[in-house]
N, C-alpha and C positions, 0 to 999 in steps of 0.2 A: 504494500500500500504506500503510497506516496504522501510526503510531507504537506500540509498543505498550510496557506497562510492562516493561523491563527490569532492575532493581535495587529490592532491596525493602530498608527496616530494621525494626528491630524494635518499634516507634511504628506501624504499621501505613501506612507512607506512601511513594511510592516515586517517584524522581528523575526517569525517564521515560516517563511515563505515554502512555495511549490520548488522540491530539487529540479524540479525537469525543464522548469523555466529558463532559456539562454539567458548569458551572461554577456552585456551588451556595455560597449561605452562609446563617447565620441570622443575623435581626435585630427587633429591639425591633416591637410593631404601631405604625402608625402610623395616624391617623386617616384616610387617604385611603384603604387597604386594607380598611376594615369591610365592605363588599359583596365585594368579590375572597372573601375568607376566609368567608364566608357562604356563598356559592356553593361554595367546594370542599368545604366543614364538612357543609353539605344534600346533595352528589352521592355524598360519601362514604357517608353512611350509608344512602342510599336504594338504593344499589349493590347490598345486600345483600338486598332483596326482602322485606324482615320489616315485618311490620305494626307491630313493638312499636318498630321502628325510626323508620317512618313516623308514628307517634305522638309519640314523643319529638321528631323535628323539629318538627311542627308546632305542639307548644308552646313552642319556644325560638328556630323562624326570626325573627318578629316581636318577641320578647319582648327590648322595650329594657333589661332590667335581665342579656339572657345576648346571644345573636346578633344582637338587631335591632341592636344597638349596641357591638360586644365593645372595642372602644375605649373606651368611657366604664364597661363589666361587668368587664372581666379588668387592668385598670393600674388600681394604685393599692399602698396602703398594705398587704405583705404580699403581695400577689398580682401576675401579669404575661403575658403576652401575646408570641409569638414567630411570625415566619413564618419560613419557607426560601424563598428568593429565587433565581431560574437566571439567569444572564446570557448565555446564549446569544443569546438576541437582541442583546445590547449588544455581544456580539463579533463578530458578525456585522456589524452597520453600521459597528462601527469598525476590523474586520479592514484596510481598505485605507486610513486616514487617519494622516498624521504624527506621531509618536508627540508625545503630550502636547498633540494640537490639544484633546482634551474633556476635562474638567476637574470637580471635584467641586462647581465654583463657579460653574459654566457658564451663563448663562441668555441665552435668545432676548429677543428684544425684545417677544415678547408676553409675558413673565413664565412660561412653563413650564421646568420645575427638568431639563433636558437631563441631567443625570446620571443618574437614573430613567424616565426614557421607555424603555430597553433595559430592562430589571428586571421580570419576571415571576411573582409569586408564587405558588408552587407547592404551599406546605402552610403548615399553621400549627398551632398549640399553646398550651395555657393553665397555669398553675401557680398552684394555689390553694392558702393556708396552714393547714390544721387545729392548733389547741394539744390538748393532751392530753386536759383536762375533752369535747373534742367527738370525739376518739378513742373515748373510752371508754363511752359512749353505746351503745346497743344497735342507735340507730339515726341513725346523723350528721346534723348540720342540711344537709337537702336530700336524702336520700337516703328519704325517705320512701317515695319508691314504687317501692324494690325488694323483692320479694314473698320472704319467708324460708318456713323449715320451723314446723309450731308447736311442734317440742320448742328450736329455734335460740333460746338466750341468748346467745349469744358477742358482742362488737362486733364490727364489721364486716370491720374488717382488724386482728384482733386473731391468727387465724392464718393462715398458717403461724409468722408472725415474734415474736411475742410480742408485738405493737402493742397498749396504746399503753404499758404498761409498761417497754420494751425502748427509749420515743421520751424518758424523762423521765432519762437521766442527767445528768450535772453539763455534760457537750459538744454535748447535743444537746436539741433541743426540737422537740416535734409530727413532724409529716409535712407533702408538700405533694403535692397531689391532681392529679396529671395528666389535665387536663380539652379536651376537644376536637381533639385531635391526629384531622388529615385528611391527607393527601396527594392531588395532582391525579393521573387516573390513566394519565397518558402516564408519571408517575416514579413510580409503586407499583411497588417492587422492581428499581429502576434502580439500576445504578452510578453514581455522581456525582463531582466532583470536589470537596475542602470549598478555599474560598478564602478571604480576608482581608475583611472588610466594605467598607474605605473604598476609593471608588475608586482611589484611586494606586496603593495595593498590589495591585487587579486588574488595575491594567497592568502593573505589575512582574511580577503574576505568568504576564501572558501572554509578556511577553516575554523572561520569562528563565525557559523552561520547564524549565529544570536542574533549579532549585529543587526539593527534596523536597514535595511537596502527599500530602493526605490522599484514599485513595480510600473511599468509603462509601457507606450510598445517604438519602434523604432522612430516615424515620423514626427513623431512628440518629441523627442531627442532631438531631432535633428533641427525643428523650428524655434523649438527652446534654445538653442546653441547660437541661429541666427538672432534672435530676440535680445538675447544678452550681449552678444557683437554689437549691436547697434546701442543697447544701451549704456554700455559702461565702457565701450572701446570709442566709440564713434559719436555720443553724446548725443544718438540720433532717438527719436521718440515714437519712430513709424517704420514698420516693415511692409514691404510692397511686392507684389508680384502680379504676374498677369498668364494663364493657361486657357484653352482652348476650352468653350462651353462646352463643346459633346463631347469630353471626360468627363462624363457625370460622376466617375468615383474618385477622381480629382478633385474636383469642384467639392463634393461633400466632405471630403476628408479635410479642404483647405475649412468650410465652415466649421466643421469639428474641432480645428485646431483654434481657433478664435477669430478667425479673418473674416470680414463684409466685404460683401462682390458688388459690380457694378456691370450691369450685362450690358458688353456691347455687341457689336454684329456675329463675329465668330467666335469671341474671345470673354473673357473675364477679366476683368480687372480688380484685385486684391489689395486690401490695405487694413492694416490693424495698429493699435498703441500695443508699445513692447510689454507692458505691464498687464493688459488684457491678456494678452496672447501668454504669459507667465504665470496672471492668474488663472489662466482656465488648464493650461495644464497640470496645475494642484488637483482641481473640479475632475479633470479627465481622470486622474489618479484615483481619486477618492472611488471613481465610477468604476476603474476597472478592478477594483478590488471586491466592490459589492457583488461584480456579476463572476469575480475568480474562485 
């Protein structure tokens, strides 16, 4: 019979959790990951059988300045780049070895980094900075080819939220564009477990499973990541993005996560306060425990 979460708090995290639950974190891209994220980035969107989907990939799988390269496209000055990572594999090989035999510092003798070999990437996400003057625009740099109404003057994500007037007070500046968020889809709408980055703290946390851990599932991870980029790196107060209406399990999963849309002709246009979008995923939390 399997462990199941027993005690819940009010941080949405709960002391003893489901063992079968993967163990999930996010971290920074790394240049060895640009094809991994590639491949989930392409399967994700081709998932949904749309041509205007299959269009937009195939301008950007090769395209070294977005996917052929998102390592050298999404890190840099203002902007950045996130995967979600599963360690079940790494718990699995090391389920049965003496604790502290593997190490963050660990290398074979042929020079491969033993701490990452168990490490799996499962999804990934991008966070791009807009200042105000490109808010305000009718039409943002790069978004050219989303098809409006011909009476539509408004900028883009200017409603519901009042953007980008709402983005220039004295605390806060621009938005930042949540760009490429995929999930592989064995974890589309999984439970997860959230963990510690470095490995030491993913052996403490297997082995001292008392410990209070975060149950969620991956997408939530990866907008909360973006949300906190913008708020506390960027001093931005709005996250933005824009997908195709007929994803409808796009579309629903972006309202899930706390975002209000603005339908325009083929597209959506997304925008939430980083603090909404923070607090609802506590709200998600608390929810995915009730139904765990």
């Amino acid at each position: 019979m399997q462990d199941k979460a027993t005690t819940t708090n009010s941080h949405g995290s709960v002391e003893n959790e489901d063992k079968s639950l993967p163990r999930v974190f996010v971290r920074q891209l790394q240049e060895r990951d640009n094809e991994v994220v590639r491949q989930i980035w392409s399967e994700a969107m081709l998932s949904h059988g749309l041509q205007q989907a299959r269009e937009f990939v195939e301008k950007r799988y090769d395209d070294p300045t977005d996917m052929g390269n998102a390592f050298a496209s999404f890190l840099g000055e203002r902007k950045n780049f996130w995967v979600a990572v599963s360690l079940e594999e790494y718990l699995q090989d090391t389920a049965g070895t003496t604790t502290g035999t593997t190490s963050a510092a660990k290398i074979d003798p042929g020079g491969r980094d033993l701490a990452h070999e168990g490490e799996k990437v499962i999804g990934c996400v991008g966070g791009l900075f807009r200042d105000t003057d490109d808010l305000r625009r009718f039409c943002p740099h790069g978004k050219e080819y989303l098809k409006r109404d011909p009476g539509d003057e408004v900028p883009l994500w200017q409603e519901p939220l009042g953007i980008p007037d709402s983005a220039r007070s004295s605390t806060s500046r621009g938005a930042v564009e949540l760009v490429r968020m995929a999930v592989a889809p064995e974890y589309r709408g999984r439970m997860v477990v959230e963990v510690g980055q470095s490995l030491a703290s993913r052996e403490n946390e297997r082995e001292h499973d008392t410990q209070p851990v975060r149950v969620t599932k991956v997408a939530q991870l990866l907008a909360e990541q973006v949300a906190r980029y913008a708020q506390a790196d960027l001093q931005s107060e709005f996250v933005v993005l824009s997908t195709a209406s007929a994803m409808k399990q796009a579309v629903r999963a972006y309202e899930k996560l706390g975002f209000q849309g603005r339908l325009l002709v083929e597209n959506v246009a997304f925008s939430a306060r980083c603090e909404d979008l923070l607090r609802q995923a506590n709200q998600n939390r608390e929810a995915f425990l009730e139904v765990g």
